[in-house]
DRENDO-1510 file (C-alpha; in Angstrom, 1 decimal, always signed):
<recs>
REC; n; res; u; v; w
REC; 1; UNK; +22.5; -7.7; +6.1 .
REC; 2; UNK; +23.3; -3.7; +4.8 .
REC; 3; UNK; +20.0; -2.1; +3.3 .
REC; 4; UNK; +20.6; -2.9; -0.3 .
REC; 5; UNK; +20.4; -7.0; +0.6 .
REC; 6; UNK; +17.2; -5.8; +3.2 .
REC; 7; UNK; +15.1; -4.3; +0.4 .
REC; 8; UNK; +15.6; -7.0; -2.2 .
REC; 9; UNK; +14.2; -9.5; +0.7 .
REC; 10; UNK; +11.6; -7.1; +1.5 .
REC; 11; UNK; +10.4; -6.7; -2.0 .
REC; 12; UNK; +10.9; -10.5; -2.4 .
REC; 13; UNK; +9.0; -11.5; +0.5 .
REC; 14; UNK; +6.0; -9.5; -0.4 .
REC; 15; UNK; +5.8; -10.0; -4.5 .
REC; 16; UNK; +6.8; -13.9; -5.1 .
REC; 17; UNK; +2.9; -14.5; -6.0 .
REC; 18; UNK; +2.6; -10.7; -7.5 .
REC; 19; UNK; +1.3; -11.6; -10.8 .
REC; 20; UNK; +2.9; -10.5; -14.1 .
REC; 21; UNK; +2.5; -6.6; -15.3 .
REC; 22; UNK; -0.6; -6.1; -17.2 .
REC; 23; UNK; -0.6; -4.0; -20.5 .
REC; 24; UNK; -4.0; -3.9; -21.9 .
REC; 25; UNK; -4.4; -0.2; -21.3 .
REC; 26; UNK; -1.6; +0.6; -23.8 .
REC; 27; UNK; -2.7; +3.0; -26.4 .
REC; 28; UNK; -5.3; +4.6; -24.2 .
REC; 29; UNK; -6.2; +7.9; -22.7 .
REC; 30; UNK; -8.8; +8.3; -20.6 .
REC; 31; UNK; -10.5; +11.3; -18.9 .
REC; 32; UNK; -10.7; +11.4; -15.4 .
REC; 33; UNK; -13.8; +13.7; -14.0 .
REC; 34; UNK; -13.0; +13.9; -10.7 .
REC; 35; UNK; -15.1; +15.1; -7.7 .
REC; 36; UNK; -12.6; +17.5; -6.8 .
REC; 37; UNK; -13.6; +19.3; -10.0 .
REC; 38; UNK; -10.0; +19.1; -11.5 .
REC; 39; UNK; -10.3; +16.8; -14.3 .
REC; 40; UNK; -7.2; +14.4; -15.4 .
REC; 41; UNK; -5.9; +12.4; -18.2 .
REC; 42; UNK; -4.0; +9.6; -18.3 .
REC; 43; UNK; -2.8; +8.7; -21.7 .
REC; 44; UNK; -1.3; +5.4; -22.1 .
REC; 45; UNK; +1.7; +5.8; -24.2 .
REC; 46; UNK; +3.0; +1.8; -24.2 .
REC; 47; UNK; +2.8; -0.8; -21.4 .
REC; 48; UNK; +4.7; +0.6; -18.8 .
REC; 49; UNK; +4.8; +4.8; -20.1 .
REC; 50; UNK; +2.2; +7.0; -19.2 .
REC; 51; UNK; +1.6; +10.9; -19.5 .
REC; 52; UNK; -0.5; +12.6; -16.9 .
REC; 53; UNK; -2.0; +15.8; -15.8 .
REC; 54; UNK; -4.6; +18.3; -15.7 .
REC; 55; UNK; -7.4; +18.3; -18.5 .
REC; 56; UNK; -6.2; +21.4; -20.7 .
REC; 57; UNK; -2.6; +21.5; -19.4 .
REC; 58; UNK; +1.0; +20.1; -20.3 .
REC; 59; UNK; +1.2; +16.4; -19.9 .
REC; 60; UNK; +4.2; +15.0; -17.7 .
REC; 61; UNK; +5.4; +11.4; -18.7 .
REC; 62; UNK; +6.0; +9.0; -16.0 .
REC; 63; UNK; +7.0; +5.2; -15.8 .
REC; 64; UNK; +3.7; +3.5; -14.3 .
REC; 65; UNK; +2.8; -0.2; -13.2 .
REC; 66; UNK; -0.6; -1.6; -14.0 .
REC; 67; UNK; -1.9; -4.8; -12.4 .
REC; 68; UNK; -5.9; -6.2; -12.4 .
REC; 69; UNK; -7.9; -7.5; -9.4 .
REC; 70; UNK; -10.2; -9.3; -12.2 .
REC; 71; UNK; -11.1; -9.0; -16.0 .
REC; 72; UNK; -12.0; -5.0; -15.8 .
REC; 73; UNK; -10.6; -3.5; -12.6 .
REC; 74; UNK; -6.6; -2.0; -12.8 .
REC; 75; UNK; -4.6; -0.7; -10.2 .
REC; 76; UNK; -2.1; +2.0; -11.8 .
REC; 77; UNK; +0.3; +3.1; -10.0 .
REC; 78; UNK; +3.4; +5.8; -10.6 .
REC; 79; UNK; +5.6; +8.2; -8.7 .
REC; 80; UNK; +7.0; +11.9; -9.4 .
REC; 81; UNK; +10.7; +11.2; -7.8 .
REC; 82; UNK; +11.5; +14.9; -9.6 .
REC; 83; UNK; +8.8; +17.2; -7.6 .
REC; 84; UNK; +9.9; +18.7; -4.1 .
REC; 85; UNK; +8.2; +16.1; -2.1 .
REC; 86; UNK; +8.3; +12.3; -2.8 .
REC; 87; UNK; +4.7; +12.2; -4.1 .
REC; 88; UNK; +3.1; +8.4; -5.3 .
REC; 89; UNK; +0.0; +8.0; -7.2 .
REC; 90; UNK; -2.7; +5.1; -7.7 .
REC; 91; UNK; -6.1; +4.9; -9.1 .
REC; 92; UNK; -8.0; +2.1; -9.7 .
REC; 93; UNK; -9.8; +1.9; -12.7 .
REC; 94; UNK; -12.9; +0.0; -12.8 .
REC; 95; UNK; -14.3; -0.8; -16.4 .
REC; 96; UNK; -17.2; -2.1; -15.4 .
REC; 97; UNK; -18.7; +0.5; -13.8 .
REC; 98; UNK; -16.7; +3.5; -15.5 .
REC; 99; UNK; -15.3; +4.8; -11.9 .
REC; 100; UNK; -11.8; +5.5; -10.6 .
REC; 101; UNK; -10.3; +6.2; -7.5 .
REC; 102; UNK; -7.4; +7.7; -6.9 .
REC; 103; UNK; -5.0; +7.9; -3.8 .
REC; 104; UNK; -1.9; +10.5; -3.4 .
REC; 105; UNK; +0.6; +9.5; -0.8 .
REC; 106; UNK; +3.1; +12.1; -0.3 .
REC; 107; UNK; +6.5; +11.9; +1.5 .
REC; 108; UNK; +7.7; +15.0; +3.5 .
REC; 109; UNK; +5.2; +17.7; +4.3 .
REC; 110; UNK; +5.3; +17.4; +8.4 .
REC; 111; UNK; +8.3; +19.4; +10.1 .
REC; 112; UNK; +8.1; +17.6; +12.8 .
REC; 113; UNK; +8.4; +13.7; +11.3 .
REC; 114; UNK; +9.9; +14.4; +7.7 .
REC; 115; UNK; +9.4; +10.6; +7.0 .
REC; 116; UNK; +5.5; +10.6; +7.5 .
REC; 117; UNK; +3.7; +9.7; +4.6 .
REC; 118; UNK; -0.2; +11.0; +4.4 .
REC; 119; UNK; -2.6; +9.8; +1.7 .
REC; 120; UNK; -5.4; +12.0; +0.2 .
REC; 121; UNK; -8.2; +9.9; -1.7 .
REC; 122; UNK; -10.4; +11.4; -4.7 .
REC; 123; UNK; -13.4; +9.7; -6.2 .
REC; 124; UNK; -14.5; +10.3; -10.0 .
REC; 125; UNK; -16.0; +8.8; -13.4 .
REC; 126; UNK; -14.2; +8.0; -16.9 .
REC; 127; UNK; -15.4; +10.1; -19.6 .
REC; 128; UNK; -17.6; +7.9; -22.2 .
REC; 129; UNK; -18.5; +9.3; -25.6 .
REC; 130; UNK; -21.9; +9.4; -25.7 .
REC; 131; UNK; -22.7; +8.7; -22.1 .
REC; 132; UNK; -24.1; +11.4; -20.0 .
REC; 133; UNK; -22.0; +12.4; -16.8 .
REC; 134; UNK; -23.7; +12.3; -13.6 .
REC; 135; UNK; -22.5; +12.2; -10.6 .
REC; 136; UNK; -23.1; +9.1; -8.7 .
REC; 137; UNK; -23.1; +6.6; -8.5 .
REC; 138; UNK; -19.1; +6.7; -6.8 .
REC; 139; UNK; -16.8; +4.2; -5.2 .
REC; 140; UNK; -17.0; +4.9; -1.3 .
REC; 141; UNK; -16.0; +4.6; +2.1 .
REC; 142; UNK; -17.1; +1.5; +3.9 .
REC; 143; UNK; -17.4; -0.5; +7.2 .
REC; 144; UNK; -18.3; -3.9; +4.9 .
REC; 145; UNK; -15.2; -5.2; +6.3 .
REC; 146; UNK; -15.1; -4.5; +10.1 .
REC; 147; UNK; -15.3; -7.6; +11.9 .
REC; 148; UNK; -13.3; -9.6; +10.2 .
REC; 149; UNK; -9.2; -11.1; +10.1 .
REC; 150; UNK; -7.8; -12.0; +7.1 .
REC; 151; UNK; -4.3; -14.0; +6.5 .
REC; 152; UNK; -2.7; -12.9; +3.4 .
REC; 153; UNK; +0.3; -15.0; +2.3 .
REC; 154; UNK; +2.7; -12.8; +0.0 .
REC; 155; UNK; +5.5; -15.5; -0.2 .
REC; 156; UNK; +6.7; -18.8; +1.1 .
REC; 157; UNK; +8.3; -17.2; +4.1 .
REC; 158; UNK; +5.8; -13.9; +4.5 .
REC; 159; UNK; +2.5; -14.4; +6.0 .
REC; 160; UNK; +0.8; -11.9; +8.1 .
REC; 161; UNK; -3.1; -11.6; +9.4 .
REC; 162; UNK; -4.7; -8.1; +9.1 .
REC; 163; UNK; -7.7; -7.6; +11.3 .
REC; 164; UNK; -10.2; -5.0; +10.0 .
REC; 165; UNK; -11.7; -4.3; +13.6 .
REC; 166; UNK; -13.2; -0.9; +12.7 .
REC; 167; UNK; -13.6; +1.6; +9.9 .
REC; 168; UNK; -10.4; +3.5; +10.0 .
REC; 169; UNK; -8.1; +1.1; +11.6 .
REC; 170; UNK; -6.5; -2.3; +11.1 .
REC; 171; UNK; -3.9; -4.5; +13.3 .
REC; 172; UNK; -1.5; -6.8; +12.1 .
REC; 173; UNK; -0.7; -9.7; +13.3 .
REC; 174; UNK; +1.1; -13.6; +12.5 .
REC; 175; UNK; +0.3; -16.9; +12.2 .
REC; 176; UNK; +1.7; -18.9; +15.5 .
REC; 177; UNK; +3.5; -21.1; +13.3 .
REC; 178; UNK; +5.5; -18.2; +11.8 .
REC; 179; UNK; +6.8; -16.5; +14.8 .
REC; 180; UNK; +10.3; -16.8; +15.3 .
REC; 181; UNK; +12.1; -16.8; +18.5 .
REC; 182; UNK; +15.6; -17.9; +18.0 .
REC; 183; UNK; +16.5; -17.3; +14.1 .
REC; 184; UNK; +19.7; -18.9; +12.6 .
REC; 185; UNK; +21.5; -15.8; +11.7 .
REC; 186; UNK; +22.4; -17.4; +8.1 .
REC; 187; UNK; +18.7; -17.1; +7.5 .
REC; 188; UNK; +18.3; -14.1; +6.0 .
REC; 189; UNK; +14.6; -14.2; +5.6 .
REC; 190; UNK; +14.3; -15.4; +9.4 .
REC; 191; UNK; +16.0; -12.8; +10.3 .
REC; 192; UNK; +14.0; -10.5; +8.6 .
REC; 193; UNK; +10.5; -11.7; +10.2 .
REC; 194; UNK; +12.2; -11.9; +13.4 .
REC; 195; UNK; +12.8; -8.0; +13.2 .
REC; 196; UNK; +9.5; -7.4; +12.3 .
REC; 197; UNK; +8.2; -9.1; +14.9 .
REC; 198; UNK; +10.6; -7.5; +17.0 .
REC; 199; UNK; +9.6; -4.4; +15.9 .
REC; 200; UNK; +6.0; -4.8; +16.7 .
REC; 201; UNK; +6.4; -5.5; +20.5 .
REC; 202; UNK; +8.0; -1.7; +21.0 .
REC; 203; UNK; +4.7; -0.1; +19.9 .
REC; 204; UNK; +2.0; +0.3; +22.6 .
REC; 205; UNK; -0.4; -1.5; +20.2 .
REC; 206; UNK; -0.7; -3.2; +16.6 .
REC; 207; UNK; -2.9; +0.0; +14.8 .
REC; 208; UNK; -2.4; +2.0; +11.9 .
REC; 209; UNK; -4.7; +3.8; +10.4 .
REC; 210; UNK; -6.4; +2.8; +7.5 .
REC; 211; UNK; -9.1; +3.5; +4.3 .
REC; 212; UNK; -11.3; +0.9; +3.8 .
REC; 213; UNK; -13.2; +1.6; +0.1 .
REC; 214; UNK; -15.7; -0.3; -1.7 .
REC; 215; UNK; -15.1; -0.5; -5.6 .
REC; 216; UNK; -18.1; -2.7; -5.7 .
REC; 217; UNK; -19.4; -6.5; -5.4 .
REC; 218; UNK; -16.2; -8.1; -3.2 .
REC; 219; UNK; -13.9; -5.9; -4.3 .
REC; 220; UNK; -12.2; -3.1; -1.9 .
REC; 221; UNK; -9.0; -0.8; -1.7 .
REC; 222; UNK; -7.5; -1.1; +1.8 .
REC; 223; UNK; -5.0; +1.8; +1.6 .
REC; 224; UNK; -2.7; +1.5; +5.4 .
REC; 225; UNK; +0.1; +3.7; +6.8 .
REC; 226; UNK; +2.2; +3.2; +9.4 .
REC; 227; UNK; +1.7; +6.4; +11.1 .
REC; 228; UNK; +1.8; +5.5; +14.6 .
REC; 229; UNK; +5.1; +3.9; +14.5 .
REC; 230; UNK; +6.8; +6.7; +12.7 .
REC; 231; UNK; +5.3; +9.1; +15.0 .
REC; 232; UNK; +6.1; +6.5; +18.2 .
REC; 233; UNK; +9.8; +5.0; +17.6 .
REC; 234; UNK; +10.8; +6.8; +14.5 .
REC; 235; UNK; +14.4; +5.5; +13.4 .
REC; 236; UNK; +14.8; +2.8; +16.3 .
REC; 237; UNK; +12.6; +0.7; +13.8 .
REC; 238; UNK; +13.8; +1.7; +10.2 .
REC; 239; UNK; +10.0; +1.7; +8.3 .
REC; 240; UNK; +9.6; +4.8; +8.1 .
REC; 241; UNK; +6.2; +5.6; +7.8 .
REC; 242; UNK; +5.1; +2.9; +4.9 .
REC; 243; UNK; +1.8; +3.2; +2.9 .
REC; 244; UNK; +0.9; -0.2; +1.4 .
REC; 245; UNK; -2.5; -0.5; -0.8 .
REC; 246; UNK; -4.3; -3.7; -1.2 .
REC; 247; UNK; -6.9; -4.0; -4.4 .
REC; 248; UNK; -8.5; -7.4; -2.7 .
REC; 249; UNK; -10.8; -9.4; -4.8 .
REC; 250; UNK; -12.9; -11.3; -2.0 .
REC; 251; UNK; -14.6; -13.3; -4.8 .
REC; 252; UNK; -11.0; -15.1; -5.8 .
REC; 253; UNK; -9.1; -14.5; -2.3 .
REC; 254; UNK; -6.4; -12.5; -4.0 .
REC; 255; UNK; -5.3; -9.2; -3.7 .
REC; 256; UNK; -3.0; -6.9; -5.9 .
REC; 257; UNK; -1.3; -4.0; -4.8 .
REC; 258; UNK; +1.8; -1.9; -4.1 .
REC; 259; UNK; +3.9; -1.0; -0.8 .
REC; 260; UNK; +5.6; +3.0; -1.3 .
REC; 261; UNK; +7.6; +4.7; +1.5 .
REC; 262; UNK; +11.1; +4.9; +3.0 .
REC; 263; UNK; +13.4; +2.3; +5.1 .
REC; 264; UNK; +16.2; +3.3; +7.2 .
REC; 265; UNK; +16.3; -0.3; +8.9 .
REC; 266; UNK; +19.2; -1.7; +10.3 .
REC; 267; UNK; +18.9; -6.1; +11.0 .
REC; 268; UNK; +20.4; -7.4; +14.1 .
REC; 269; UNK; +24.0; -8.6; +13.0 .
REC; 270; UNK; +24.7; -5.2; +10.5 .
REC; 271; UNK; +27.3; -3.2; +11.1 .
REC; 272; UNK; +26.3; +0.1; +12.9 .
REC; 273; UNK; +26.7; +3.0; +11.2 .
REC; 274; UNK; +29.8; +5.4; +11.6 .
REC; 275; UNK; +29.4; +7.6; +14.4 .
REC; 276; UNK; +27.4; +11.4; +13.4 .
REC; 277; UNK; +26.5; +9.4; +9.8 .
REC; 278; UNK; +22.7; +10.0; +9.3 .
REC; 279; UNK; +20.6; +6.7; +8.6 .
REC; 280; UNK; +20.9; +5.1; +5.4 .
REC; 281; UNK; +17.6; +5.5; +2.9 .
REC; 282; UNK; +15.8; +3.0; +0.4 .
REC; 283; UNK; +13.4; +4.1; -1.3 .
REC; 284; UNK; +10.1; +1.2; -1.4 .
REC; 285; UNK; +7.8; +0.9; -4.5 .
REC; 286; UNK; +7.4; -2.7; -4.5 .
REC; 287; UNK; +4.1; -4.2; -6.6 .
REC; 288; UNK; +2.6; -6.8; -4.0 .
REC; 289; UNK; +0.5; -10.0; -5.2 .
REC; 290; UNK; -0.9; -12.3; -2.0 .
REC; 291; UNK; -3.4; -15.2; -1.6 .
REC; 292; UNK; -6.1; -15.3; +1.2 .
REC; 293; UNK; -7.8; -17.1; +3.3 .
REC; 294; UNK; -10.0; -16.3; +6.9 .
REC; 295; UNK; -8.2; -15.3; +9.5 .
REC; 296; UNK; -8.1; -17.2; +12.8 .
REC; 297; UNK; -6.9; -14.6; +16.0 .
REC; 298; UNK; -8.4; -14.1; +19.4 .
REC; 299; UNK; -11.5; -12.2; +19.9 .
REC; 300; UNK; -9.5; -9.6; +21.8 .
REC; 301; UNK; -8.0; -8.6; +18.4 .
REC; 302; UNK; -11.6; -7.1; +18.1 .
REC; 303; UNK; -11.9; -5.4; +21.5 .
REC; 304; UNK; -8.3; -4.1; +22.7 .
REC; 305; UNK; -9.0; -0.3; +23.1 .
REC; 306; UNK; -6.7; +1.8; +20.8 .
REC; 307; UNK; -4.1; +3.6; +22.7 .
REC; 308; UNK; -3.6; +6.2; +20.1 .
REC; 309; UNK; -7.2; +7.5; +20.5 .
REC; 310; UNK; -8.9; +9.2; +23.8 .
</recs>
């Protein structure tokens, strides 16, 4: 499998239940007062067009995806492919309460590991004529979720369980009955999982860190970035340093979201690359759709000290 046929299964395996692209917010432009104090419009040009920037300042147009958790929460999401750095950007926009939040993950800015991705988050209001701004109440940082597992199935063949142990850290693992040890090498897709999986047993544990945020009543933004495995095995593994957002809806067991970052992978069976040739890149901005459903994993999910901390 080269990396073209890789990242159409990747972006199949995680978006077969993503649901369609939602265009409700076309012909809009809202105000973004953000807590930062550098206010922002987005101005919704059509369905899938946006321009963006600074309150008072030249608007940039962009090509954006908009999904919904439920009947007034969006997840927008768009990326600058011409600045210096790779830079993506999501905010969720919640209706309901008039709040957004928004997350920057950028591509680029360490010397040392020039595939790590770091995410910045903002909090902010949406300007309402006639509404006074104040500044709470906000979206927030939570610990709602520690204690819990979750198995969120993005496909028929791609199934994983995330276990929210603390506030700033998840691990990942599978469902016994989808853990591969011998995969017919015709089987694209098992061969996939099974270099996941692979993948997973180099690492001295299964945690990445990771922003658990409360947009409000069963809803929360779980924004996780494979750091530690960039920083650990680099290009032996190929996902280079992957940020993946989930919008879950705890009061349907669904979640929307996107997966941005870089893959340099190579599956067992591809031909290696020429000697001298640097890796091959694909670039990943896939939209992500998954079902849930309570996790079941051993209680030492919960307790396994992290390595990657003192």
């Amino acid at each position: 499998m080269d990396m073209n046929q890789f990242n159409t299964f990747r972006s199949r395996a995680l978006n077969q239940y993503t649901p369609p692209m939602n265009y409700e917010l076309s012909g809009q432009n809202l105000t973004l007062l953000m807590d930062d104090g550098y206010d922002m419009t987005l101005s919704f040009t059509s369905g899938c067009s946006l321009e963006w920037g600074l309150v008072g300042e030249s608007l940039k147009k962009e090509e954006y995806y908009c999904m919904k958790a439920d009947d007034t929460t969006y997840l927008i999401t768009f990326e600058t492919p011409s600045s210096e750095l790779r830079t993506g950007y999501l905010f969720i926009i919640d209706l309901e309460n008039y709040l957004v939040t928004r997350e920057i993950a950028v591509i680029g800015e360490n010397p040392r590991w020039p595939y790590l991705l770091d995410t910045k988050f903002e909090f902010g209001a949406i300007q309402r004529d006639g509404i006074e701004y104040k500044s709470y109440p906000r979206h927030s940082y939570t610990s709602d979720l520690n204690g819990n597992a979750v198995q969120w199935t993005y496909s028929f063949d791609m199934t994983t369980v995330h276990i929210y142990y603390c506030s700033n850290f998840y691990r990942i693992t599978y469902p016994s009955h989808r853990i591969v040890t011998e995969p017919d090498p015709a089987d694209t897709a098992a061969m996939a999982n099974y270099a996941i999986s692979q993948m997973l047993t180099t690492l001295p544990s299964r945690d990445e860190p990771t922003t658990y945020i409360r947009i409000k009543e069963g809803m929360y933004l779980v924004s996780l970035t494979e750091q530690n495995m960039e920083r650990y095995v680099g290009d032996k593994v190929g996902f280079r340093s992957d940020t993946l957002c989930f919008l879950d809806n705890y009061n349907r067991f669904y979640n929307v979201g996107r997966g941005y970052g870089t893959s340099t992978m190579r599956l067992p069976g591809s031909p290696p690359p020429e000697d001298g040739a640097p890796p091959r890149e694909g670039e990943i901005f896939v939209m992500i759709g998954a079902y849930g459903k309570p996790g079941d994993v051993d209680e030492h999910f919960f307790t396994d000290p992290n390595p990657y901390l003192v």
